[in-house]
C-alpha positions, 0 to 999 in steps of 0.5 A, a space after each residue: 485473513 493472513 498476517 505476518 509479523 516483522 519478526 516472521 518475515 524479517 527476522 526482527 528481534 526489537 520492538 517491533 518483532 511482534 507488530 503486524 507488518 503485512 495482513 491481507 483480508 479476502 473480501 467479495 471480489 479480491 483481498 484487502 492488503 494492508 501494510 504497516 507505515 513505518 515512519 512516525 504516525 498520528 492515530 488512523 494513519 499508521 497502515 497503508 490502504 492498498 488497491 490493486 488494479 489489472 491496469 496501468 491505466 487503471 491504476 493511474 485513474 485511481 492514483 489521480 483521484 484520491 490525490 486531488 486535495 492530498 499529497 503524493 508520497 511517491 508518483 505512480 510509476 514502474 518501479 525497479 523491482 516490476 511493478 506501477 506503484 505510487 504512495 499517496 496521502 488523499 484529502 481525509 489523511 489516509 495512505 494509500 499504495 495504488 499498484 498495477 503489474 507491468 504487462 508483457 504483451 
């Protein structure tokens, strides 16, 4: 397990120096990445789930689903910075980031 504090990767000296900003869990088959939700939360939605997928088509599958019944954040879509990434909250009020790297074939 690796973790990072808003302090550690921001340099935040307020509040939140010390809160968990990113943790990423190694489990059989790939990591679990987690990433903190900064907007004001409810208990169980103050972390995003984060799947990582090895292609768009893939990732946009998975994106669909977990929306049917819940509300997209942001659609999945390239992002500026180079990446397919959309955010969503499914049907049981879980956040979700579904992201996919761009190929260059």
């Amino acid at each position: 397990m690796s973790s990072l504090t808003h302090g550690e990767g921001m340099g935040a000296e307020n509040e939140y120096k010390d809160k968990i900003m990113h943790m990423c869990l190694a489990v059989p088959g790939g990591n679990l990445f987690m990433a903190d939700a900064m907007e004001p939360f409810q208990y169980g939605t103050g972390m995003y789930l984060s799947l990582e997928f090895q292609s768009e088509a893939e990732a946009q599958k998975a994106f669909a689903n977990l929306a049917e019944g819940g509300q997209v954040k942001y659609p999945f879509e390239l992002q500026p910075f180079g990446i397919f990434l959309g955010e969503l909250t499914d049907k049981f009020g879980v956040l979700w980031m579904i992201i996919a790297e761009q190929k260059n074939d």
